[in-house]
N, C-alpha and C positions, 0 to 999 in steps of 0.2 A: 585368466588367472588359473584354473585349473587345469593343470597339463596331462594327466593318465590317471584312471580309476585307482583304488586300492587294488592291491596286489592282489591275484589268484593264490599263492599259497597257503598252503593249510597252515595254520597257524603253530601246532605243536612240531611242526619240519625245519620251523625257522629257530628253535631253541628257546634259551631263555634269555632274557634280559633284565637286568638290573638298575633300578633307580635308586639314587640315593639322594635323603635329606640334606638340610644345613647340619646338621648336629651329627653327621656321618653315620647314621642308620640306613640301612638298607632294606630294598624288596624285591623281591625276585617276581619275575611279572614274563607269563606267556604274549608272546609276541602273535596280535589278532589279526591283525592289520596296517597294510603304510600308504599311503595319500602323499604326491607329489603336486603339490602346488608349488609354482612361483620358482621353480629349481630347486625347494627345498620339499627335504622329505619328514612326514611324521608320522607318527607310529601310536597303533592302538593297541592297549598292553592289558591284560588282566593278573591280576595278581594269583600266584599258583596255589596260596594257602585264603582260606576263608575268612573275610574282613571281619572283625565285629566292632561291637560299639558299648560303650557302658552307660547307663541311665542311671539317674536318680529318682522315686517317686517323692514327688511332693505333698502327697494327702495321704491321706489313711487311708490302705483298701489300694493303694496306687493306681487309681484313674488317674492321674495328671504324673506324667515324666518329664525331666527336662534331658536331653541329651547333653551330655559332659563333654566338654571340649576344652575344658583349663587343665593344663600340665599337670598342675598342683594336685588337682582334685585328684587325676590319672595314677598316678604316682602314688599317691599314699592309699589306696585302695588296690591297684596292682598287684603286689604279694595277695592279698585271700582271694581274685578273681583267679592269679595264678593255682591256688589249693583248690577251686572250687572246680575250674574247668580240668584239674588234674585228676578227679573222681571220677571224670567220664572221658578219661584215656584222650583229654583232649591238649595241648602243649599251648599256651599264651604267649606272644613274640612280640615284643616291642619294636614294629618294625617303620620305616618311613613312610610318612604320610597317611597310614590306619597301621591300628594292633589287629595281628591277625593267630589266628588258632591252626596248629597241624594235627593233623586224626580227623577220622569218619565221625561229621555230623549227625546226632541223633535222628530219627525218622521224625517229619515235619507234622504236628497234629494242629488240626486247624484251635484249639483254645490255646497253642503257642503263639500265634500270629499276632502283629502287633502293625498299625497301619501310621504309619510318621507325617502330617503334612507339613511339605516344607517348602518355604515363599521361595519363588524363585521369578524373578522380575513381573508382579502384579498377579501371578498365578500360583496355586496350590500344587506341588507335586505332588501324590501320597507314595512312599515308601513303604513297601511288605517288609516286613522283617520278622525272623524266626527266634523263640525265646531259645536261650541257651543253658542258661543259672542264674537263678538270682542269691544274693546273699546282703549281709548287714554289716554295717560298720557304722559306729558311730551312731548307734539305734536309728540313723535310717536304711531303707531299703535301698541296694542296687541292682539292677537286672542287667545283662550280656546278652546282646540280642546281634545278631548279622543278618547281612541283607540275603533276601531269596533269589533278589536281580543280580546278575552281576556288577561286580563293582570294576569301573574299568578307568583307564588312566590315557591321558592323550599326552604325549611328550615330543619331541625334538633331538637329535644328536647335537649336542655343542662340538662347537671348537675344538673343543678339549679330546670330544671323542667318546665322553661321558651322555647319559641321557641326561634329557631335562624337561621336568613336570613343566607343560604351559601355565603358563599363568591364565588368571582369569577369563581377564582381554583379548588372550590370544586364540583363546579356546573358543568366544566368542564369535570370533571371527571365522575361522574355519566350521565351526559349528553346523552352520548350512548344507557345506560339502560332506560332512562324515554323515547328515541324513540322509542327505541323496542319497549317495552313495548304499546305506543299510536299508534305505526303501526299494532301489531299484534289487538289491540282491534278493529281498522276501519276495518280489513277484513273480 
């Protein structure tokens, strides 16, 4: 099944590359790495600007967030994450697949850190993630928070010529080879 390791190239030599959503949004994503399985090739992408993410606190004092992932909620909150992250020379992009921020991230102080556990088949991932702003709508609190890991994207060339986000399943699947592969490089 698998035919040749990921590429030796340096990733910023191969340019950039672009995915796009259903809803024709776009992300411009550094080309990391490409993995040749099966005669088909796929590619490991990082996005060039800084993902984030929006929270809701649910308590008072916001010990308990829930991460926002309805459009709706996204949307109508939008505009003043847009004002807020503009106060620190920071640009909000509604881009495909995460909103992501252009400008120099503030310097990381560990009481911004925020640790996310998230189920991932029977196990706990925990996600670091750095505060960015919070602000209020609607008398509750929102916080803007990005990941400190990189956020990275595994895709496919279609047909078309176009990239294309794997789906779940697929990622699954190869899943095994893109660790080889990133454990044999750290040794």
């Amino acid at each position: 099944m698998f035919s040749s390791p990921f590429s030796d190239k340096n990733e910023r030599d191969l340019g950039v590359i672009t995915l796009t959503d259903e809803q024709g949004r776009s992300l411009e994503c550094y080309l990391e790495d490409s993995l040749l399985v099966d005669g088909k090739e796929y590619f490991l992408l990082l996005p060039k600007d800084s993902p984030v993410e929006f929270f809701v606190s649910c308590s008072k004092g916001g010990e308990e967030v829930i991460l926002i992932e309805d459009d709706t909620t996204i949307e109508q909150v939008y505009p003043i994450a847009q004002a807020v992250l503009a106060e620190q020379n920071l640009e909000l992009k509604c881009t495909a697949y995460t909103l992501t921020v252009v400008g120099n991230l503030p310097s990381m102080e560990e009481s911004d850190t925020f640790t996310l556990e998230i189920e991932d088949e029977e196990e706990l991932e925990p996600e670091e993630l750095q505060l960015l702003a919070k602000f209020y709508y609607e008398d509750q609190e929102y916080t803007i928070y990005t990941p400190i890991d990189p956020l990275l994207f595994f895709a496919q060339k279609h047909i078309s010529g176009m990239m294309k986000l794997l789906s779940p399943e697929e990622f699954r699947k190869l899943q095994p080879l893109l660790e080889e592969h990133l454990f044999n490089e750290t040794d």
